[in-house]
C-alpha positions in Angstrom: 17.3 9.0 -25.5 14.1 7.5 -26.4 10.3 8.7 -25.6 10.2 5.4 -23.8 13.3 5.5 -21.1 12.9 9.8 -20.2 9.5 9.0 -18.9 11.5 6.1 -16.3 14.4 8.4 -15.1 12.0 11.2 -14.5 9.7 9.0 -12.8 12.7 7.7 -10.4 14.0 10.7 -9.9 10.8 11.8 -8.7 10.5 8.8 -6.1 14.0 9.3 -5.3 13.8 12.9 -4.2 10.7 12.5 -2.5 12.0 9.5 -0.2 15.5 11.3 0.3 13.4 15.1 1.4 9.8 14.3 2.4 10.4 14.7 6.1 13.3 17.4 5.4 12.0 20.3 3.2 8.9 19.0 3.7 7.0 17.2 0.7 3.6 16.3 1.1 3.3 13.5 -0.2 -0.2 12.5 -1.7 0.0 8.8 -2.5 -2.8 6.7 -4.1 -3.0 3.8 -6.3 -3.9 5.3 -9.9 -7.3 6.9 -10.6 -8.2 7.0 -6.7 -8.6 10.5 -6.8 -5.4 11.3 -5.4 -5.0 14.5 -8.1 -8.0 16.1 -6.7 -6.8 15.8 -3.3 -3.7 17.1 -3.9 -5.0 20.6 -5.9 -7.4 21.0 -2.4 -4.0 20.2 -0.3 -1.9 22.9 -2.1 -4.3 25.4 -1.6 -5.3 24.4 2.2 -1.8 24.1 3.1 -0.6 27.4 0.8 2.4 25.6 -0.6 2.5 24.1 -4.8 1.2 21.4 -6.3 3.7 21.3 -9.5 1.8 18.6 -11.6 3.6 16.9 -13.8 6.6 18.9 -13.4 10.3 18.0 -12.4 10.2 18.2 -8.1 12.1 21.3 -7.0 14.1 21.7 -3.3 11.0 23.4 -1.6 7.9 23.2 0.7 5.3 21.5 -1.7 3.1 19.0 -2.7 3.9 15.7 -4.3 1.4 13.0 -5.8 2.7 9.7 -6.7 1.8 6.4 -7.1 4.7 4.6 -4.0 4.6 0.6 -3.3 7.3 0.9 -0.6 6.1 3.4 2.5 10.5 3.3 2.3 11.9 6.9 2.9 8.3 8.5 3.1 7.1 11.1 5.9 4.1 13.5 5.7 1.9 11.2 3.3 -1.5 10.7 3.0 -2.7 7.6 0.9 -6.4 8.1 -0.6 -8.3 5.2 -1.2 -11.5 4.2 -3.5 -13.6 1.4 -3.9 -11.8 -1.2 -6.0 -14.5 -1.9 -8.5 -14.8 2.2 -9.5 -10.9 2.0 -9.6 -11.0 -0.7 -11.9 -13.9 0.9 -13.9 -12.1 4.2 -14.0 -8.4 2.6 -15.4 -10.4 0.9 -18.0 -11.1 4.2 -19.4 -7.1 5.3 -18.6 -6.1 2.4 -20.7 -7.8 2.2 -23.7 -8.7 5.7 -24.5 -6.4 8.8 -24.9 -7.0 12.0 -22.2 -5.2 15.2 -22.5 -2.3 13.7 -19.6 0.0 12.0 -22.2 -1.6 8.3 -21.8 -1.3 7.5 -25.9 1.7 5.4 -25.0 -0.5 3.4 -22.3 -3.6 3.1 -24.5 -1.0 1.9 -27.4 0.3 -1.0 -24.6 -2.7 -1.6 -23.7 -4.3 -2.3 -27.2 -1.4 -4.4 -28.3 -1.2 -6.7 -25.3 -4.9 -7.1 -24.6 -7.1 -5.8 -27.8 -11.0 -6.1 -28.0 -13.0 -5.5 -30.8 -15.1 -3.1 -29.2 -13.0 -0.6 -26.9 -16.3 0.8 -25.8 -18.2 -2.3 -24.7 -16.9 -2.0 -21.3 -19.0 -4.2 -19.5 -18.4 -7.3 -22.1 -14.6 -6.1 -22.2 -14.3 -6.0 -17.7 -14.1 -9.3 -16.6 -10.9 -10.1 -19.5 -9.3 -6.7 -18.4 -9.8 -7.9 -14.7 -7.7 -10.8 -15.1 -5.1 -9.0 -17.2 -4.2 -6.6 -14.6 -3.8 -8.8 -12.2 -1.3 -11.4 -13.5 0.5 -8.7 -15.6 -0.3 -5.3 -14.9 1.5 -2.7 -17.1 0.1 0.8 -15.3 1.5 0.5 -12.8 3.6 -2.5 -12.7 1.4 -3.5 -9.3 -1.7 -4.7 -8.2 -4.2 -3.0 -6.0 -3.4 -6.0 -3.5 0.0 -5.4 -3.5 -0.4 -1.6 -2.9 -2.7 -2.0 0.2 -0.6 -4.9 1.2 2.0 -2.1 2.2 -0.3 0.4 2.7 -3.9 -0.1 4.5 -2.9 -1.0 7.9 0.2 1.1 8.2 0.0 3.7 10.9 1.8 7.1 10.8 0.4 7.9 8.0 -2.9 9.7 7.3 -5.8 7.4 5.7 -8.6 8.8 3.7 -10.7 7.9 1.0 -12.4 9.3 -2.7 -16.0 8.6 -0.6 -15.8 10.3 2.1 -13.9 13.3 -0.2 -16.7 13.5 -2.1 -19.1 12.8 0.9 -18.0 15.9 3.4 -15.2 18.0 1.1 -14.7 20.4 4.1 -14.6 18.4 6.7 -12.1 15.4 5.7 -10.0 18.0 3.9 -9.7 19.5 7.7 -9.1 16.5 9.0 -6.5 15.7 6.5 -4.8 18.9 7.0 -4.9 18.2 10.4 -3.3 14.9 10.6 -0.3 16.0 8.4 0.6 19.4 10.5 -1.0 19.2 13.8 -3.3 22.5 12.9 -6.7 22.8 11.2 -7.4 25.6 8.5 -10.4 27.9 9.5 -13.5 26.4 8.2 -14.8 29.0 6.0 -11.6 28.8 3.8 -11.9 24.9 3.6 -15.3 25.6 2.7 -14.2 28.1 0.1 -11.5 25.3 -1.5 -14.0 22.9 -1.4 -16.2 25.4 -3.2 -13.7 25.9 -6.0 -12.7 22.2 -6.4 -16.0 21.0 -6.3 -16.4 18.1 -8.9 -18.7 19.5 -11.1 -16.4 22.4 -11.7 -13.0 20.4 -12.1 -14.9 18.3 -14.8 -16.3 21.1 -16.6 -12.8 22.8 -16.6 -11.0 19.7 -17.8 -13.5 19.3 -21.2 -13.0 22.7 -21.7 -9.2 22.7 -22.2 -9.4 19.3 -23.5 -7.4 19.4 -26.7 -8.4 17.9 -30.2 -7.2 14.1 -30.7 -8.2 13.3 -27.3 -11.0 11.0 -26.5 -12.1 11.1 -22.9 -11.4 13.7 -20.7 -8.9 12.6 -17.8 -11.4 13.7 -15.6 -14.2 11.3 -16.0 -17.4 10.6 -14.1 -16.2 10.7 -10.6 -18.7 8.7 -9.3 -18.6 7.0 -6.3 -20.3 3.3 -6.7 -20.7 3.8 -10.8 -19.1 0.5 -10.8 -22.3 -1.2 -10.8 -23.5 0.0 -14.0 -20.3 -1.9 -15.5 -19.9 -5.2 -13.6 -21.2 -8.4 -14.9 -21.8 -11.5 -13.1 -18.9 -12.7 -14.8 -17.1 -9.5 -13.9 -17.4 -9.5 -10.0 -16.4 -13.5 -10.3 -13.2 -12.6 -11.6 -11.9 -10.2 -9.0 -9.2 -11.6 -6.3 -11.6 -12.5 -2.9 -9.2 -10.2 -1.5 -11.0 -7.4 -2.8 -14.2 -7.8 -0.9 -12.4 -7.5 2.4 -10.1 -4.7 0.8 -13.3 -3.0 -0.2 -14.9 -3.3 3.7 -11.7 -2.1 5.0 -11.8 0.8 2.9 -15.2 1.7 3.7 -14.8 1.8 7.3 -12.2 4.6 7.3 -12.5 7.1 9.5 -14.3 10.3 9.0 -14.3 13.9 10.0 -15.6 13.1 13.1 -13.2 10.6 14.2 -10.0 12.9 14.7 -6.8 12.3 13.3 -5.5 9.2 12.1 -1.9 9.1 12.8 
């Protein structure tokens, strides 16, 4: 079997046994568009809810965590769907695409250089606005546009909303909200404050260039910044994104907070 078909049968297995037991066993299923921040989440979830977060391991038949990366809401129960400023997720799968991290991306960055080469990888703000286009008449990772994710996604109800801002803007109290809205109960607040604590971003960064291993070039964990979008975007840049993407990008910012209850 080749390197390039095990990576597609694991992938739908994963999707189809979290659509088929998500509301049974259950999954939790933390469910982003790529480099949203949805990993993060996910490590806080596993902790506040006390169940695993396998990463990048075959599902198994048991309470848990899943993250994935789901079009269709088909099948799905228990999921919360992170969201982050387009422009910073475009910024930050830039950097997914064209330089290798320590999650198995050499076969992307190889795609990537092939179908859309520049002769300066790290020139990101003269590379953007190409990239831009590219990913949105022929997107490789994943084979779907940010458009077409929150087409399904945004204004669906049953289904917990949050965001990478408001994450990294309150830690303990969205993670109690987000708790919350998926079980009905809300963790006491000086162990969401002692998650937080461990997962704060500083941390998770430093960890992740510590184990990162020779032959990498960027650290999967990369800035984490929340608006560093603006120290990448040409004129020419923010011309080329879909005009859907300033009202996706108001629609995300006005997602509720800690203080607004539950979103269900």
């Amino acid at each position: 079997m080749s390197a390039l078909v095990r990576p597609r049968i694991r992938a739908a297995r994963h999707k189809a046994l979290t659509r088929v037991f998500s509301g049974v066993l259950p999954y939790y299923v933390v469910n982003e568009f790529p480099k949203s921040g949805g990993t993060w989440l996910a490590e806080m979830l596993s902790e506040a809810l006390d169940v695993p977060f396998r990463r990048n391991q075959p599902l198994r038949l048991e309470r848990s965590i899943v993250h994935g990366h789901f079009l269709s809401p088909y099948g799905l129960r228990n999921v919360v769907v992170v969201w982050r400023d387009p422009r910073d997720v475009i910024v930050s799968l830039y950097h997914h695409c064209y330089f290798i991290n320590e999650h198995q991306n050499s076969g992307v960055v190889a795609k990537m250089k092939d179908r859309l080469p520049f002769a300066d990888y790290e020139d990101v703000r003269a590379n953007l606005p190409a990239f831009i286009r590219f990913i949105h008449t022929t997107p490789l990772v994943p084979r779907f546009t940010l458009e077409q994710f929150a087409a399904g996604w945004l204004d669906r109800s049953g289904v917990v909303h949050t965001s990478y801002a408001l994450l990294r803007g309150d830690t303990v109290g969205e993670l109690g909200r987000i708790v919350s809205g998926l079980t009905g109960k809300r963790p006491a607040e000086n162990r969401l404050a002692e998650i937080a604590a461990r997962h704060e971003f500083s941390k998770v960064k430093a960890a992740a260039e510590k184990d990162r291993r020779s032959g990498t070039e960027r650290s999967f964990v990369r800035a984490g910044s929340v608006g560093g979008w603006v120290g990448y975007f040409s004129d020419e840049a923010l011309e080329a994104l879909p005009a859907s993407y300033a009202v996706l990008a108001e629609k995300i910012a006005a997602l509720p907070d800690s203080g607004r209850g539950q979103d269900r």
